[in-house]
N, C-alpha and C positions, 0 to 999 in steps of 0.2 A: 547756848551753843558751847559745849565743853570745847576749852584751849586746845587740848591734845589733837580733838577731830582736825585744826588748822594746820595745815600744809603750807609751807613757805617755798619757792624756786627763785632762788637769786642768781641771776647770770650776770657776771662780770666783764661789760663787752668794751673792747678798746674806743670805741664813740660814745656809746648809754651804758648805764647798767640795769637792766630791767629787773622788777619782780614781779612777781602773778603768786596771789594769793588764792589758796582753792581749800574746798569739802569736800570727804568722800559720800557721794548720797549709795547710804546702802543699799534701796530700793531697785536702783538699776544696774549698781556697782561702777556706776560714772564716778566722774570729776565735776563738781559744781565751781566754777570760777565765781570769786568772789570781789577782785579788786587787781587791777595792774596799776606800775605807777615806773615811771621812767626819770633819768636823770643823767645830762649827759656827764660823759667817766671823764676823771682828770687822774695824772697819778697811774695809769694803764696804757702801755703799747704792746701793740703785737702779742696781746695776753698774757705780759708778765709784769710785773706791779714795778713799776719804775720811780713812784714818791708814795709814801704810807700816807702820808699826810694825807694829799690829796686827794687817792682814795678813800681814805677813812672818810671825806668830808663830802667827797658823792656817796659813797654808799648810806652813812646816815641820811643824807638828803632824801634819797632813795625810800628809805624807811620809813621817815617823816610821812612823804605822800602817800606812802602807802596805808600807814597807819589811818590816814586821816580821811582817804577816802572809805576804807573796812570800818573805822570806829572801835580797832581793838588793835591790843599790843603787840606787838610781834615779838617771840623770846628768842625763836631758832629756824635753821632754815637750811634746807638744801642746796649747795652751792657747787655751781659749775665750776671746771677749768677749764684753760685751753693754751696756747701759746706753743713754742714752737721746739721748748725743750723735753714735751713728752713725745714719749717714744717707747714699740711695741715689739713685742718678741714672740714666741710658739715655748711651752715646755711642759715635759713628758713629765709624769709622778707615777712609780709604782710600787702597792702596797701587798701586803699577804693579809688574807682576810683573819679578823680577831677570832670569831667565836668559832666552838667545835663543830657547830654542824655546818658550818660555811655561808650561813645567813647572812648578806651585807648587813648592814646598819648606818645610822646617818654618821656613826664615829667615825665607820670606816672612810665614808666619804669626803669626811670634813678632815683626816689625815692623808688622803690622796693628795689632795687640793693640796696639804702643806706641803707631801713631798714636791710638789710639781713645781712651787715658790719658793723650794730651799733650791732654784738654780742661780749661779753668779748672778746679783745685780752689779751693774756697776757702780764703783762708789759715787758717793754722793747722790744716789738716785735713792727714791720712796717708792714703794708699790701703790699704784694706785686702785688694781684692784688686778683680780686673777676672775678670770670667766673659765668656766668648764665647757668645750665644745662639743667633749663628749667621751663618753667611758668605755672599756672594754674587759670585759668578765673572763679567761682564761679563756682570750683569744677569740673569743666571740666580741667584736668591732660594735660600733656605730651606737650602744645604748645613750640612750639621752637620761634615763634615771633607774641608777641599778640597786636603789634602796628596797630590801626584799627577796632580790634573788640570789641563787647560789652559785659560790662558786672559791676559789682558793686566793687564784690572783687575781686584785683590782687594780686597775691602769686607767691614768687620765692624761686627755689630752688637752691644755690651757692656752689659753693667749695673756699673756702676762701686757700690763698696762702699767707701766713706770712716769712718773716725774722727777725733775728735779728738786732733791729736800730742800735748799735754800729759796729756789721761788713756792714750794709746797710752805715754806714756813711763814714767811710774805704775805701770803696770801692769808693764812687762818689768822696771821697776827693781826692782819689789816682789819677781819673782821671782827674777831674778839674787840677790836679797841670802839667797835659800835656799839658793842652791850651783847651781841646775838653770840647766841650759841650757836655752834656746825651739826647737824645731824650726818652729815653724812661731804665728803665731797668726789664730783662722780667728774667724767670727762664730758666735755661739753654735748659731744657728739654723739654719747651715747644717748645723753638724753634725749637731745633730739629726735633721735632713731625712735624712743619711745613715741612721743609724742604722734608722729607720722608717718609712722613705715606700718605696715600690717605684720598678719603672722605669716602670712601668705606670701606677700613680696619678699618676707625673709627666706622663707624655703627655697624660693626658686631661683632666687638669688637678684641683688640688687646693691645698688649702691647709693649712700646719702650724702650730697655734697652740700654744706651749708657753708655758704658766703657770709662771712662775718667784713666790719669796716679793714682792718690789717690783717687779718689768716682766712684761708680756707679752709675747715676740713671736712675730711671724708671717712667717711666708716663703711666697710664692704661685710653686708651680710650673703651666708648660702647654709640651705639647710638647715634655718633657723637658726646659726651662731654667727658671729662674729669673724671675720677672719682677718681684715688689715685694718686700720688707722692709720691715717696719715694728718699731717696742719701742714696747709702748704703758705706760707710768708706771704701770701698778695692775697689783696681784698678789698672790694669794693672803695675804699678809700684811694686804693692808687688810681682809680676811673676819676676820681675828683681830683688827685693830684693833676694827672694828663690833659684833663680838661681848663685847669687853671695855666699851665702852659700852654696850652693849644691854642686857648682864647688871649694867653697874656691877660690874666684879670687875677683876682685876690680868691682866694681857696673857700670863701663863703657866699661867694659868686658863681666859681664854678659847682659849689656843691647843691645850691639852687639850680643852677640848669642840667645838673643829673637828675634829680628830684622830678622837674618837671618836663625836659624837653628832649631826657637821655632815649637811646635806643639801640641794640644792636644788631640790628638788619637794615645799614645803609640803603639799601635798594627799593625797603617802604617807603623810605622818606622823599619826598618830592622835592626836587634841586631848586625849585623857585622859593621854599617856604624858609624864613627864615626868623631870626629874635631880633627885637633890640632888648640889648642889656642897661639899657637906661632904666625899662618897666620893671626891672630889678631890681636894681642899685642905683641911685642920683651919681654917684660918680661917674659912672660908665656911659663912653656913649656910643661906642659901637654898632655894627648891625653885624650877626653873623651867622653862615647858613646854618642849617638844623643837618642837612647831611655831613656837615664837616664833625659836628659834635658825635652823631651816630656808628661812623667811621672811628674816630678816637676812641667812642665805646669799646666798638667790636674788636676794634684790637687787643685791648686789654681785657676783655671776655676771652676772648680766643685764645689767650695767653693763659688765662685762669684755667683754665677746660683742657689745655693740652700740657700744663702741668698737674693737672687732676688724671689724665689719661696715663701720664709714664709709672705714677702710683698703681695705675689698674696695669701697666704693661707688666711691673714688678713681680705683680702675682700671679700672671698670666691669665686675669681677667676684661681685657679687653675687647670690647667687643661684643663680651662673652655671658651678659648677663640680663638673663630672659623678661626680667621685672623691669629692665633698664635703671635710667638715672634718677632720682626722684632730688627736685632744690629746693633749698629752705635759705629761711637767713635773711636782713637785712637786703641783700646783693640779687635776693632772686626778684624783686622786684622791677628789676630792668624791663620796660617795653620789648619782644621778642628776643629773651635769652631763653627760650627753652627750643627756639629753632635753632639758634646759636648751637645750645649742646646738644641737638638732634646730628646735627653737622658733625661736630667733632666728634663727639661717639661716637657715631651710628647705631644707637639703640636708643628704644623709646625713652624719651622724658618729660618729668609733668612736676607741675611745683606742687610743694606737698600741705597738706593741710591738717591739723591735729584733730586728731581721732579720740574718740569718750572722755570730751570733755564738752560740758552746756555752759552756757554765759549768756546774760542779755548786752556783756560788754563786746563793740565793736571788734576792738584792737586786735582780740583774739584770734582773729584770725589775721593779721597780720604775721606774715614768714620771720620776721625780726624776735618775733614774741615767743618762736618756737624754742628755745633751748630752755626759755622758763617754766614753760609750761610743760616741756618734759623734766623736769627737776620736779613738779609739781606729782605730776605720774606717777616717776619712781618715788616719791615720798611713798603716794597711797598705796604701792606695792608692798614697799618694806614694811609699811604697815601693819597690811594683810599677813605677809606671810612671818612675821617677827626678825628677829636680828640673826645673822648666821647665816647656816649656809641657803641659800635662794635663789635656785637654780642661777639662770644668766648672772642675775646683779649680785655677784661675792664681790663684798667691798674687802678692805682690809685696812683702808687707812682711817677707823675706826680708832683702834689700838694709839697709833698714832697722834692721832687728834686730843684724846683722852690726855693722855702724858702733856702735852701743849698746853690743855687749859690749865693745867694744873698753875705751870708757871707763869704763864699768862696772866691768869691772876691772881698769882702773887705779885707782879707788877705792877696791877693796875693801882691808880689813886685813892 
């Protein structure tokens, strides 16, 4: 098996850091998964690297078992963000076509896209990538690829994707100091999107909310692009914070009775049924009901869902969107959160599950697994299609990255 065919998806999550190792089988044009390997994250809150060290010493860990379940090396690998200093914006690029007879060409396109990324960033901030939502030919709207036809003026419309350089720098430092190289670093949520939204759900429009341990986020597709990002600061982990208050018990106690006895539709759960927290923990010796815990859930579900909604009220998609909500992540494995966000929405929802990809491994379909395995996707995309411009996934922090390793490793020992 040649190195190159191996695809790497490393997600950097504020509890694990997963990675999922995969193949492209060209026969069907899948994803063959090859190997996941978890480890939980030290060194990471709320998605922005808070000790190098510690990071650096899960993520080699991370590598370690992964290696060792594949049996081969890992050099490089796609790598998620997330955290709560990226932030999105809309901007226009308009160009005059180059040649005489008014043929676009891919130059032209690939200099739209740069007019459209010469808008103010603000300082301190890095592009993380610029999406094209979609072009217009001398006033003729809506094309999605106008490589080919004629015309004087090309106009693009973008969604510009920013982080901050200092945690952007953090981050590649962290992993540079594993040995691995970055092919690429994408936002968490896109790839997710990858991994489980269709093309279909993207048309009609839809929204991805993946629950992470410390952030939420959300990506709202219509008409197959892109249109918001959001990370909203709560996550799954505050459900364990509230339940270790609720109960008065220690934070790996209550994160055991999420685990196993969490739910967010108080009204399932029957008022007589309850835990001892001794079958748990020898220190504890409590008894306490199961609907007090379901109750604590829902509340802080409920809170997640109607700070996911004021994002959707922003763009004035609430309500409003016919694919509905589809959940991923760690967090969606709550016992009845998808009536949860049936409630708060009001539009259909359903937890999502990754799409062209085979494994005889388990995990994979675990929701937690999703943002690796879309890192895994977009690898075999960019693949497919070479470096540049590719259609949705225009990276840029390519350029970027390059200049980093450089001195990177010049530092290294």
């Amino acid at each position: 098996m040649a190195r190159d065919e191996i695809i790497t998806g490393l997600d950097l999550g504020s509890h694990t850091v997963r990675i999922v190792i995969g193949q492209k089988v060209e026969a069907d044009n899948s994803v063959q998964i090859l190997g996941v390997a978890e480890q939980a994250s030290e060194g990471i809150s709320k998605g922005v690297i808070t000790s190098i060290e510690d990071t650096v010493s899960s993520v080699s860990g991370a590598l370690e078992r992964a290696e060792r379940m594949t049996g081969m090396p890992i050099e490089r690998a796609y790598v998620g963000i997330s955290g709560s200093h990226i932030q999105s914006q809309q901007s226009h690029g308009v160009v005059a076509v180059s040649k005489a007879d008014g043929e676009i060409s891919e130059e032209d396109v690939e200099r739209v896209i740069e007019a459209a990324q010469s808008v103010a960033t603000p300082p301190n901030f890095e592009t993380l990538h610029v999406i094209p939502r979609s072009f217009s030919v001398d006033n003729q709207t809506g094309i999605k690829d106008p490589i080919g036809m004629t015309g004087i003026r090309l106009e693009v419309e973008t969604q510009i994707i920013q982080g901050l350089s200092s945690q952007i720098k953090n981050l590649t430092k962290c992993i540079y100091r594993t040995g691995l190289d970055i092919e690429d670093l994408i936002l968490g949520v896109l790839a997710a999107a990858e991994a489980v939204l269709t093309h279909r759900q993207k048309d009609l429009g839809v929204a991805l909310v993946n629950i992470g341990s410390s952030t939420t986020s959300l990506a709202v597709f219509e008409e197959g692009d892109i249109i918001h990002t959001a990370i909203i600061p709560v996550g799954s982990g505050h459900i364990t914070n509230d339940i270790a208050i609720g109960l008065r018990t220690s934070l790996d106690v209550a994160e055991q009775v999420k685990l196993e006895f969490a739910s967010s539709q108080p009204d399932e759960v029957n008022k007589r049924d309850e835990i001892n927290l001794g079958d748990i923990s020898p220190n504890e010796t409590e008894t306490v009901s199961r609907r007090h815990i379901a109750e604590i859930t829902e509340a802080r579900v409920e809170e997640i869902f109607s700070m996911t909604d004021k994002e959707l009220k922003k763009i004035e998609r609430s309500g409003l969107l016919p694919a509905g909500i589809i959940l991923t992540g760690g967090g969606a494995k709550i016992p009845g959160i998808v009536e949860t966000a049936k409630k708060t929405f009001q539009l259909p929802c359903a937890i999502g599950d990754p799409q062209g990809v085979v494994s005889s491994i388990e995990k994979i379909s675990d929701p937690a697994y999703t943002t690796a395995i879309g890192l895994v996707l977009w690898g075999a995309q960019a693949a497919d299609k070479g470096r540049g411009f590719s259609g949705t996934n225009f990276s840029t922090v390519t350029n970027a990255t390059s200049k980093m390793k450089k001195w990177l490793k010049s530092l290294m020992p």
